[in-house]
N, C-alpha and C positions, 0 to 999 in steps of 0.2 A: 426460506424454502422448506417446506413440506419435504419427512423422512421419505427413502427410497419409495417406498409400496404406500405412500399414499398419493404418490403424484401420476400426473395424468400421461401414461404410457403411448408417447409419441411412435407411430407406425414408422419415420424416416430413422433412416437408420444413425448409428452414434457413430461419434467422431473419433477416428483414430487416436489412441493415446498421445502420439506423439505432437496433433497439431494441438489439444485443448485439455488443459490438465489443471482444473480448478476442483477443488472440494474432494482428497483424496484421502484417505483413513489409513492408518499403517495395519498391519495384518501379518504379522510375520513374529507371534510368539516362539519360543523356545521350548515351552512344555507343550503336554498333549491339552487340547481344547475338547470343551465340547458343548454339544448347540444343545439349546434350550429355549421353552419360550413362556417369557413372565406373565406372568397372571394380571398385573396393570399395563400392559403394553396393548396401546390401541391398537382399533380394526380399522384397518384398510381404508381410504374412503376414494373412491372415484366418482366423478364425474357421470350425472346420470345418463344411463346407456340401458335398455330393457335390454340387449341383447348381451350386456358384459357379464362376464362371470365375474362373479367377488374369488378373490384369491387370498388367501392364508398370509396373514402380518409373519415377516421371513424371521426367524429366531434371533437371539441376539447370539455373541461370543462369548465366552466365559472363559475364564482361566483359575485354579483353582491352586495357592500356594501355602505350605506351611511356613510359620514365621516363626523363628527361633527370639527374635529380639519382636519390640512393641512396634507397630506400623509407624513407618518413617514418612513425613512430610506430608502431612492429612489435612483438609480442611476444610467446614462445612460447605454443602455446594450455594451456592450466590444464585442460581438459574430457578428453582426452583424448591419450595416446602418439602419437608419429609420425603425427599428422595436419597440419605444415607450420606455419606462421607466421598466426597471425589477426591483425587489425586492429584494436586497440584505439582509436586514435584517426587519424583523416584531417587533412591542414592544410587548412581551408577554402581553395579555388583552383588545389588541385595537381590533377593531372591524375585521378587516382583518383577524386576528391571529383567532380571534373568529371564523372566516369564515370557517378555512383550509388553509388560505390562505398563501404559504413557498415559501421561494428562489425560485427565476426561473420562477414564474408567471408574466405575463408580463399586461402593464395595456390597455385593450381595448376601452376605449371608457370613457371621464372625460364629464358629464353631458351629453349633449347631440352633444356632438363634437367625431366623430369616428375616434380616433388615430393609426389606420391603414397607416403605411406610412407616417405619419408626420416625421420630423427630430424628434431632443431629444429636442433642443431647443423649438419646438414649443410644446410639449408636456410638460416640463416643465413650458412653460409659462401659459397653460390650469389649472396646478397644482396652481399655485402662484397662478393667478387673478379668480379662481372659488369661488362665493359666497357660504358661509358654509350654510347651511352641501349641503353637493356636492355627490350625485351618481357615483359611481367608479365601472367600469368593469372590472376586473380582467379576464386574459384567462390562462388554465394551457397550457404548453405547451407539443408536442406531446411526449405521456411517451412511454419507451420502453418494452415492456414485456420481459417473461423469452426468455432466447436463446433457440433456436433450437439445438436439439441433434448435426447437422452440426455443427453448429458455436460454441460449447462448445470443440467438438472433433478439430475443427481449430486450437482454442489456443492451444490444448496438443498436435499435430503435430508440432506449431511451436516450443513448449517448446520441443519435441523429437529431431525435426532435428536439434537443436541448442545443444543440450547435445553429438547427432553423431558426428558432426562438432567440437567438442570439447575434445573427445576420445583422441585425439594422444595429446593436450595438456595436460592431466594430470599430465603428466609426471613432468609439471616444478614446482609443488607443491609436489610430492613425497616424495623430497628429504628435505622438511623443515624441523625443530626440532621437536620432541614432548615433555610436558610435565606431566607427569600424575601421581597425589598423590594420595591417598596413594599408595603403592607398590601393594597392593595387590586386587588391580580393575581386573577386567576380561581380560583376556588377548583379544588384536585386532582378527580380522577376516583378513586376506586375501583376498578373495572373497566371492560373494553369495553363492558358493557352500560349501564353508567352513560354512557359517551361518546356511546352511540349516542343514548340518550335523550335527552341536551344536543345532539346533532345536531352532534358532533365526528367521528363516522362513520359509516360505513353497516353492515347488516347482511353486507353483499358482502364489505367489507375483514377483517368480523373473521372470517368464514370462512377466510381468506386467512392472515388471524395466525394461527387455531389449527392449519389445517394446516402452516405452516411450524415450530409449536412454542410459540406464542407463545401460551400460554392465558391467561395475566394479563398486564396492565403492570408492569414494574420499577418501584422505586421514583421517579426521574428522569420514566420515561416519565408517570406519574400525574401530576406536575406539570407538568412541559414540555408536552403534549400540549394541557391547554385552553389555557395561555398561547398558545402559538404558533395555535392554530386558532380563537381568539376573532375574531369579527367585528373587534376593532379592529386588531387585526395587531401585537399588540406585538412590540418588539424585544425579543430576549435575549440575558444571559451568564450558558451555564449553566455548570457544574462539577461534576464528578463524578468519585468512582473510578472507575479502571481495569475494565473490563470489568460496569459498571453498566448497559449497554444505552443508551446515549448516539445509536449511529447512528439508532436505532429513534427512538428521543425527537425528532430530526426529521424523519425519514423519514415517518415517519406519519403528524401532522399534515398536513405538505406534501401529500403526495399525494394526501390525504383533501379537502383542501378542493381540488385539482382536479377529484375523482372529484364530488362533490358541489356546485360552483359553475362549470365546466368553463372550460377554457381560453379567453383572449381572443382574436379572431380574429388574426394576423396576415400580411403577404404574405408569400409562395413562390412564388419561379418555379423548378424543380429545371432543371439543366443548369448549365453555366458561370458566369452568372449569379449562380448562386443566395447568397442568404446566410439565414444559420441566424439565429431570432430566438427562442430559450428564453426561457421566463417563470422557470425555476428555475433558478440556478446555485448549484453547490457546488465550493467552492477545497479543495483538497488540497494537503498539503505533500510526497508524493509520488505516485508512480505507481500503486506496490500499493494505497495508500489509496483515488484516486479509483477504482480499476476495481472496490474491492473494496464500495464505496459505491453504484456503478454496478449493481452485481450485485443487494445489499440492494433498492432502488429496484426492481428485477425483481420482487422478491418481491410487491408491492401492484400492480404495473402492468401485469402479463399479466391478458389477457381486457379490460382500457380497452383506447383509442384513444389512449393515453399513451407518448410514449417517451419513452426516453432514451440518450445516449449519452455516455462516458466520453474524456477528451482530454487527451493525457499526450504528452511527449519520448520517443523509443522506436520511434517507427516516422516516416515523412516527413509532412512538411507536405500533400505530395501527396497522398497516400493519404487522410491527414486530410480535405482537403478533398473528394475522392470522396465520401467518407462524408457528408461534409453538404451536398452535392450532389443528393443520392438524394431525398430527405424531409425535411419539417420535422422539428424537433425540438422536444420543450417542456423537454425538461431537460437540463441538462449538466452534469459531475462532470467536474473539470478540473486541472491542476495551473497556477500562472499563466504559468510560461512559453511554456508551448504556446498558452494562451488568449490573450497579447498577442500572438505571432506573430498569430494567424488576423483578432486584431481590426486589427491594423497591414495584410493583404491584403485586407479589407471580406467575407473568407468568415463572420463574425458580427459580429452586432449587441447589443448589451444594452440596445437602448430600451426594450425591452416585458419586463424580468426585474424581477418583483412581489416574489420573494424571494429574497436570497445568503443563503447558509449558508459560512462560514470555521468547517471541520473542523479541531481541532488548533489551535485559534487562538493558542494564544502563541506553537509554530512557527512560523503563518501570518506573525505579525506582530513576528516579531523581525528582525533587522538583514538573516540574509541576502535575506527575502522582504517585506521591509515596503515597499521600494518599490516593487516590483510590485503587490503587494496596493494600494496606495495611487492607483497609477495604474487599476488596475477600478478603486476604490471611488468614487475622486473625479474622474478624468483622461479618461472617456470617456464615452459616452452612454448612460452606465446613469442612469438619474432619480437625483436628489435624496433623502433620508432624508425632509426635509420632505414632500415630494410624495405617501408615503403605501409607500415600499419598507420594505420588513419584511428588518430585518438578523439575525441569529443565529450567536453564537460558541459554540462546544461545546470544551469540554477537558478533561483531568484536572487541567489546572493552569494556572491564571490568574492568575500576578503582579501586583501593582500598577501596576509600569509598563505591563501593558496596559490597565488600567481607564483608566489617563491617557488611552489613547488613542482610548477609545469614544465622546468624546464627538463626534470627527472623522468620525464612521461610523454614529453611533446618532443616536436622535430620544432626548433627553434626558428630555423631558416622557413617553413610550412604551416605555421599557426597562425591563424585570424584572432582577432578578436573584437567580440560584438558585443555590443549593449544598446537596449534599447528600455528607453525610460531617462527618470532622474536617482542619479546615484550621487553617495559621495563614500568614501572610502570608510568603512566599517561604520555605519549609518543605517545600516537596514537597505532594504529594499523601498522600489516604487508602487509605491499604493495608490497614487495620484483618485484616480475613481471611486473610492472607497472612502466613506464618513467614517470618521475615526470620533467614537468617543468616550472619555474617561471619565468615570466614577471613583471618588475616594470612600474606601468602604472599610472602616482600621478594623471594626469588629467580626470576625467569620462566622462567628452564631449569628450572624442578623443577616448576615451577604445575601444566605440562603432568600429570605424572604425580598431582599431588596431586588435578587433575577426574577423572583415571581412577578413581585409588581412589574417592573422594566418589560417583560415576555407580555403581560397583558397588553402595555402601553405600549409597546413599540413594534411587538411583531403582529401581521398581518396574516394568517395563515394561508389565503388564497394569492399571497404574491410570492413566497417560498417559504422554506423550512429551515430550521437551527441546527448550528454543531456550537456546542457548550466546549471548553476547551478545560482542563483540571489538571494537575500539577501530578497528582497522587491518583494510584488505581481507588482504594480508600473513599477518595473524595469520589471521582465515577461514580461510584456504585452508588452511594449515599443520594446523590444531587437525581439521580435517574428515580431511586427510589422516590423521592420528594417530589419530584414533578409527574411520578406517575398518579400520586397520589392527587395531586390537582387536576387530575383528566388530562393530563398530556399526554398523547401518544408519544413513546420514548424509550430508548435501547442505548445500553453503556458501551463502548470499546475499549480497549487496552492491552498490551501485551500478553497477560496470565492468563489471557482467557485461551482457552484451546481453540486451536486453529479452527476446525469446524466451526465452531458459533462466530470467532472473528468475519469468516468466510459471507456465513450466512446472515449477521450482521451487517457487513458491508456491503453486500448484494440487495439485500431489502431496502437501506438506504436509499441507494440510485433508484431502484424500483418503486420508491416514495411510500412504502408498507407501512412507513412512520412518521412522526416530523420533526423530532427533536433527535439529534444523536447527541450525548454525553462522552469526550472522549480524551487520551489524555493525549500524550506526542505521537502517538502511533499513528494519525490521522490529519498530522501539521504539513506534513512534506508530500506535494505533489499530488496527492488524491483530485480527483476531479469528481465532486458530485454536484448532480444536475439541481436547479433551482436553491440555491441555495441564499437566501436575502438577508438574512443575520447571522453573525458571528459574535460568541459573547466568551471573554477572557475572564472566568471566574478566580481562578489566580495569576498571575501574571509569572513569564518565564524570567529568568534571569538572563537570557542571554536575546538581544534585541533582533538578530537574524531570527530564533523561534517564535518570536512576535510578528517579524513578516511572515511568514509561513503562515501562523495562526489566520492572520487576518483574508490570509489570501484562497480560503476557502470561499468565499464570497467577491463579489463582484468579477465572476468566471466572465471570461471573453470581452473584456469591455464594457460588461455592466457596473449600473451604481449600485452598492451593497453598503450594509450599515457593518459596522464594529463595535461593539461596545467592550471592557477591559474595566474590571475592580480592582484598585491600587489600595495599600496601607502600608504603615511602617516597616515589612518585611522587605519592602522591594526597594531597597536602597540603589540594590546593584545596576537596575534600570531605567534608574531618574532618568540622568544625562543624558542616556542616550535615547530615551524615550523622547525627550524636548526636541534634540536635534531632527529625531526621523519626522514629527510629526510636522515640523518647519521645513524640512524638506521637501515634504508631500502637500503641502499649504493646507493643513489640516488646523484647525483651533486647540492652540495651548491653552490649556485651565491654568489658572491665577496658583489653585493647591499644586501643583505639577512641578509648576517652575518654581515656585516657596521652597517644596522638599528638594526639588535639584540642588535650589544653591542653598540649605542645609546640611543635606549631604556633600557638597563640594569642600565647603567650607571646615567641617568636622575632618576630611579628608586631607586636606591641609595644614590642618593644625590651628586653624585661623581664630 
């Protein structure tokens, strides 16, 4: 997406902060700022109009700090040549941090040397031989405001035409198993029109799903749908393949029984004050996930009185609370570390939240986010399971060890539980639809060239696009750089990179701006991006759940999609269980696969 003042100034007006809250900057230094405007900062470009005025590229931020010690956690910028040192990490306390000053600012000008256009190296060298304490200019760089009504409706055009385009493949998930305990869950829907009849919807919403694409239910959504919107509020753990329509499966319900039972009153005073008191929470294990969930949620909620808002690490607390300052909110899509912040400030409440959804739940509830998760579920003032709160796990893969842990969270007597596909117990997930194929590749200096070749041969560009999957940020950058250089259009993902470019990275994707993404786990769980026909596993994970994931960026909705994955002596840890998933999915074992299995087994035993 094109900076603020170069995009094409939509006449409809912007959306309340409180229903659409993508691509938001922090702004909330601590010293005095002040506006200036750089001498390489381009001019404006609009859309040709004789009658437009050209308007003045808007200044950038500045913050200007003395540093008593040597700039802490610096490091050349990745995005682009000779544009100075950014900031990857601040020490909480130092004078920067003191500033405002977060990822992504870049440093303008060390004493009185202006590091516009220096290399890194000379810039660095500025840093080292500056006599302390040293004057430091920091510049923020140009933020992006809310989208335009256009560019929000873009995404949900690309996300409909991708769901039409995918109709006639439903078909080839129809026919998988299902499994649903106890006996006596609500029976499936058929269709929308069967929902409506049972009063699971209204006429309103399913106009709403056909124009968005969505002329039937997935197989998932047919069951999950009455479960979740029966008058008794069961709890569930569903499961499903990869790209089965899972967000939908509760999305719908959810919103359905607000549209039709409407929200419970509660207080707001907007100003300082205020605190946000959503009846719907939804935990994400990352960023992308919740805003991309947040979006979804759009799709049923425009034209209600319903909002929602998305709350993620990424932009400031500040800011954050702005937002839920403005208006209530009834829903929120959140990751939990942003969401124990706000609840630790009293900016929200979760007395009054009827139903949590934990998206990705065995992410959600493995080691690194299980205590978090633990503290919402049981540690704050969200009601009791008993009391009649309706809980919901969604995955493609749900180990036993989390079932252990449902009963901490669940109404035991009021839990469903769905599967639909072929599972076996810590096996990975259902890929069934998906070519799965293995490369043994021991050498990583040669991989590189062995994706080139493979990308020639095997991807099509006019039948979709690639996500490259990498172990290390390191390797991203490297592998992006290397296929740019072969004329691939192509853009890295990964944690480090500042929110904004993640944002706008991820955006461009769906909007097809490129065809390769390079990415590392950030992009394994639950993302939905449109046309996607290869998946290539340049290193393989260790843990065979993040190999479902991986693969299951492809073959979205019932399509056949390829996978391809380079194996070598490193990957001991996923022989075994790589053999089993692939035999479970009737996928083709290589001969080198099951050799290193049962070497590694063997070694393993002492044998």
């Amino acid at each position: 997406m094109a900076p603020r003042d170069q995009r094409d100034r939509s006449p409809k007006r912007r959306r309340s902060r409180s229903r659409s809250d993508r691509r938001r900057r922090p702004n909330d230094a601590k010293t005095s700022r002040q506006r200036c405007s750089s001498s390489d900062e381009e001019k404006p470009q609009t859309k040709a109009d004789p009658h437009a005025a050209t308007k003045p590229a808007k200044p950038r931020e500045v913050a200007t700090v003395s540093l008593a010690t040597r700039p802490f956690g610096m490091a050349p910028s990745k995005e682009a040549a000779a544009t100075g040192y950014v900031i990857e990490k601040v020490a909480e306390g130092k004078p920067a941090a003191q500033a405002g000053i977060e990822p992504g600012w870049t440093v303008k000008r060390v004493a009185s040397t202006d590091c516009q256009g220096l290399a890194s190296a000379a810039v660095q060298a500025l840093l080292k031989d500056a006599a302390l304490p040293v004057e430091v200019v920091f510049e923020k760089p140009e933020s992006e405001t809310l989208p335009s009504s256009d560019d929000e409706n873009d995404i949900l055009t690309v996300r409909a035409d991708q769901r039409r385009g995918n109709e006639a493949a439903l078909s080839n998930i129809d026919d998988l198993p299902v499994s649903r305990e106890p006996e006596n869950l609500p029976a499936p829907v058929c269709s929308w029109r069967e929902a409506v009849d049972r009063k699971l919807l209204n006429a309103s919403l399913v106009q709403k799903l056909h124009a968005s694409g969505l002329k039937r239910p997935t197989l998932i959504q047919r069951h999950a749908i009455p479960i979740i919107g029966h008058a008794d509020h069961w709890d569930l753990v569903a499961q499903a393949q990869t790209g089965s329509g899972k967000t939908f499966a509760f999305v719908i319900p959810t919103i359905a029984r607000l549209v039709l039972r409407g929200c419970p009153a509660r207080p707001f005073f907007a100003g300082p004050t205020a605190q946000a008191c959503p009846v719907v929470l939804v935990l994400s294990p990352t960023r992308e996930l919740a805003i991309q969930t947040c979006t979804e949620m759009e799709v049923l909620t425009k034209g209600t009185k319903l909002s929602q808002m998305s709350i993620y690490g990424g932009e400031t607390v500040k800011e954050t609370v702005k937002r839920l300052e403005n208006a209530p909110v009834d829903i929120v899509c959140a990751t939990p570390g942003r969401l124990i912040q706000l609840l630790d400030e009293t900016k929200l409440s979760l007395a009054y939240v009827q139903t949590v959804i934990l998206d990705e739940a065995d992410q959600m509830l493995e080691q690194r986010l299980e205590i978090m998760c633990a503290d919402i579920l049981v540690g704050r003032d969200m009601s009791e399971p008993s009391s009649g709160r309706q809980t919901l796990l969604f995955s493609a893969t749900i180990p036993q060890k989390i079932r252990d842990m449902c009963p901490q969270i669940l109404r035991t007597a009021r839990t469903g539980h769905l599967t639909i596909g072929h599972y076996a117990e810590d096996k990975g997930g259902s890929c069934e639809s998906i070519k799965q194929v293995l490369r043994w590749s021991p050498d990583d200096k040669q991989r590189i060239g062995e994706l080139i070749a493979d990308l020639r041969k095997h991807w099509d560009r006019s039948k979709g696009r690639v996500v490259i999957f990498s172990n290390m940020r390191i390797t991203a950058d490297n592998l992006a750089h290397q296929l740019k250089r072969e004329g691939m259009t192509c853009r890295h993902l990964h944690g480090k990179l500042d929110q904004e470019v993640r944002e706008k990275v991820f955006d461009g994707f769906r909007r097809g701006e490129f065809d390769i993404l390079v990415a590392t786990n950030v992009a394994s769980r639950g993302l939905d991006f449109p046309d996607v026909s290869l998946v290539v596993q340049f290193n393989l994970p260790e843990d065979i759940d993040v190999y479902t994931h991986r693969v299951g960026r492809t073959g979205r909705i019932g399509q056949v999609g390829l996978a391809m994955a380079y194996m070598g002596p490193k990957d001991k840890k996923v022989a075994s269980k790589l053999v089993e998933f692939l035999e479970l999915n009737k996928q083709e074992v290589p001969d080198f696969l099951r050799e290193f299995a049962l070497r590694v087994e063997t070694l393993r035993r002492g044998l």
